[in-house]
N, C-alpha and C positions, 0 to 999 in steps of 0.2 A: 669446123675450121673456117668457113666464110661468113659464121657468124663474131668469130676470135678478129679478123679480118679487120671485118667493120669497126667493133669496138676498138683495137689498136687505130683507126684511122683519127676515129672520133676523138679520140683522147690527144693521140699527137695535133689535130685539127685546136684542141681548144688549148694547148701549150704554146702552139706559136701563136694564137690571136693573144693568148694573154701576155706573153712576151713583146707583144708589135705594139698592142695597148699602152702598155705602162715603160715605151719609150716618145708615145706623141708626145712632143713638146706645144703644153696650152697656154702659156706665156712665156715671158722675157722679159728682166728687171736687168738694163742697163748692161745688154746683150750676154746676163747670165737665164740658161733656158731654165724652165719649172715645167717638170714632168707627170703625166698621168700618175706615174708611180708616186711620187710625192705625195697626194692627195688621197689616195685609194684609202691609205691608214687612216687617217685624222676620220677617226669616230666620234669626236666629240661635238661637231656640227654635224646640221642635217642637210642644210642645201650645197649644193657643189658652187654656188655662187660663193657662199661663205667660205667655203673649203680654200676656194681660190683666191680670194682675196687674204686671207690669212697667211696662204704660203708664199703672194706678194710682199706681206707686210716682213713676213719672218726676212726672208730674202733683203730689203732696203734698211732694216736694222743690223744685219750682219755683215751685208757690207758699209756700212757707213763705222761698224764697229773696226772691222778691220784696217779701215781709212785711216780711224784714229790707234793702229798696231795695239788694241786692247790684248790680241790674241798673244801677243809679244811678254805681256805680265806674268810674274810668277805665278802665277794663283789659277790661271789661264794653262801655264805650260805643265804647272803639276797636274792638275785634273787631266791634260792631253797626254803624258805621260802614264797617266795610268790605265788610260782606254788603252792606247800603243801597247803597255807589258801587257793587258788583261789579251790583247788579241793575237799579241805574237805567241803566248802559251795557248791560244785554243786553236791557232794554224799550225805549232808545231806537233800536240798533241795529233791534229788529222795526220799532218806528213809520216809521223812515226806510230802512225794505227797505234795509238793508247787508248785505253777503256781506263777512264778514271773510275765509273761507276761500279762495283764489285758486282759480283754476281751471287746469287744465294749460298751457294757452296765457299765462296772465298767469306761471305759476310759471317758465315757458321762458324769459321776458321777465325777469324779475328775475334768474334766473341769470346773463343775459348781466350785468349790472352787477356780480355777483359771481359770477366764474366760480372753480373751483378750477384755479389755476396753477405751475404745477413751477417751483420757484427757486433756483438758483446762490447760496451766499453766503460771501461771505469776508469773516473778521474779523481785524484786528488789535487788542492788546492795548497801552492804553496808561495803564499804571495811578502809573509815575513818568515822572521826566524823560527816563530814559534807554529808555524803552519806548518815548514819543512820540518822539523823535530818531528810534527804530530804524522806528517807523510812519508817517513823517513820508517818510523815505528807500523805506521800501515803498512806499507812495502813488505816488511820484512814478516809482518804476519799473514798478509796476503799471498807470500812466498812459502811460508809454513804451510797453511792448509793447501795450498796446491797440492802440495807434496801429501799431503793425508789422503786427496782426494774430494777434497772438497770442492762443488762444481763451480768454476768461473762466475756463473750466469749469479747465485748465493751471493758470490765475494762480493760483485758488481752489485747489489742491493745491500749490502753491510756498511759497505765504506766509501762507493761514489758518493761524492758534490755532483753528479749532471743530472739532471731531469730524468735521464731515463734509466739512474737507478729503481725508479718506481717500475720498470719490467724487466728489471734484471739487467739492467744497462743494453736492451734489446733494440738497436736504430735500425732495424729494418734493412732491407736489401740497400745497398749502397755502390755506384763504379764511379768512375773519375766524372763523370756530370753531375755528379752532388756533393764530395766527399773530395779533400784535396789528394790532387794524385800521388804526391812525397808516399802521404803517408800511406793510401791504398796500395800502391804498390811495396811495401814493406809487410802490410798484413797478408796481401794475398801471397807474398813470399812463404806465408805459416803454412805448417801445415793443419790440416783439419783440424780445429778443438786446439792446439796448441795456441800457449797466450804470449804475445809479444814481453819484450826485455821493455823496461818503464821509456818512456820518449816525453822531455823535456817539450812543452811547447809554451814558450812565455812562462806567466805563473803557474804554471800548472804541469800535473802529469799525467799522463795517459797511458793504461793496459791496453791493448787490445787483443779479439779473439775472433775469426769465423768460424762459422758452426754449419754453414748453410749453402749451396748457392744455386740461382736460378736459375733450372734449362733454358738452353736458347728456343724451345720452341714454345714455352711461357713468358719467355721477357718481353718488356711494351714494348708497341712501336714506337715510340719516344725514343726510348734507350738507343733501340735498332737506328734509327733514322740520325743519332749521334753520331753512333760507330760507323755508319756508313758517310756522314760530312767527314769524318777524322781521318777515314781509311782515305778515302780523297783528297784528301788534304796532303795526306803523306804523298801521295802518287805523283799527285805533285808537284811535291819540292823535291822528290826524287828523279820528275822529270825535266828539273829547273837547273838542279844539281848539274845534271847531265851537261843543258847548255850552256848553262855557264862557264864550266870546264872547255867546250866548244869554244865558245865565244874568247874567253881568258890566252886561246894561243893562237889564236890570229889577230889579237887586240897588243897595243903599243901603251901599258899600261908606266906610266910614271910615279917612284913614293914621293909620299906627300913630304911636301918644305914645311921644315918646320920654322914660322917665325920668332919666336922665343927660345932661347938652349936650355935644355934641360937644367935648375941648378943643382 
């Protein structure tokens, strides 16, 4: 216990010196003070001469800047702007105890909604008349052997135009970080081994089919480290949502004039 003593003393002992420190004020540029604290950072010099003179110079450039209301430019207020929104959501997140970061059990839980899933795809090409003719007669034969039983992965090396007809139209595990999300989320809508309705995209047509998908305690860290910015991501705008709803009824908001009428 009077060993616990001590060390709680020592510790509170070196908080306030480091507090009492990095409030000495070691100069004054035109009765603005420059503080121990100012200086402690700047690792990129080695002398504290240099240190000091540096955060004199930084100091006689920013105010000679603001002399001439640079701070007052657009270009100035957007950038200030956006430090202001980045900090007012990480004070309001402290005030309203949010965990933006998930926890391994919430991280498990969103992968199942995007999981990474191995896809079969065949494309035909139909970029004139006589393309869609010849994609039009594929279709409908590729819709026959389905029906026989003929396995996707076959059709996909018979009648793909994509490269990866040469393995059966097999593109490997695929989630919304490689693969656009429209269409991933319409595949993962299938179910297992079932092959999507044809989807137009530009000249072209596209089957698709999953066959496969990867447990989460084999997906990369990559993947993981996606899902986990996105899931943040959502948190929030969900906790942005919030105040802006806040903010929208105690705000005196005017529609915009329009200077033109409609014709």
């Amino acid at each position: 216990m009077h060993k616990l003593s001590i060390l709680l003393l020592v510790l509170t002992s070196h908080l306030v010196l480091a507090s009492t420190v990095s409030s000495i004020i070691i100069a004054t540029v035109n009765g603005d003070p420059i503080y121990e604290s100012d200086i402690v950072n700047d690792t990129n010099l080695q002398t504290r001469e240099d240190k000091i003179k540096r955060a004199i110079q930084y100091r006689l450039v920013v105010q000679e800047a603001k002399k001439r209301g640079l701070e007052r430019t657009p270009e100035i207020q957007f950038e200030l702007n956006k430090l202001l929104y980045k900090k007012f959501i990480q004070n309001e997140q402290t005030a309203k105890k949010r965990q933006f970061s998930p926890s391994e059990t919430e991280l498990h839980s969103y992968y199942r909604k995007f999981p990474l899933i191995r896809i079969h795809h065949l494309m035909l090409n139909h970029r004139n008349e006589t393309e869609k003719q010849v994609a039009h007669l594929a279709l409908d034969q590729i819709n026959k052997e389905l029906k026989k039983g003929t396995s996707f992965e076959q059709l996909c090396t018979q009648f793909s135009h994509e490269t990866s007809s040469l393995f059966g139209g097999d593109t490997d595990f695929r989630g919304p970080h490689n693969f656009p999300e429209e269409l991933y989320s319409k595949i993962r809508a299938l179910q297992k081994n079932a092959v999507s309705e044809p989807i137009e995209i530009g000249n072209t047509v596209h089957l698709f089919q999953w066959f496969d998908k990867k447990p989460f305690t084999t997906a990369p860290a990559s993947y993981l480290q996606f899902l986990q910015s996105r899931l943040e991501q959502d948190r929030e705008s969900a906790l942005l949502s919030e105040l802006v709803k806040e903010l929208e009824l105690k705000a005196t908001i005017e529609p915009p004039s329009l200077s033109v009428k409609a014709k």
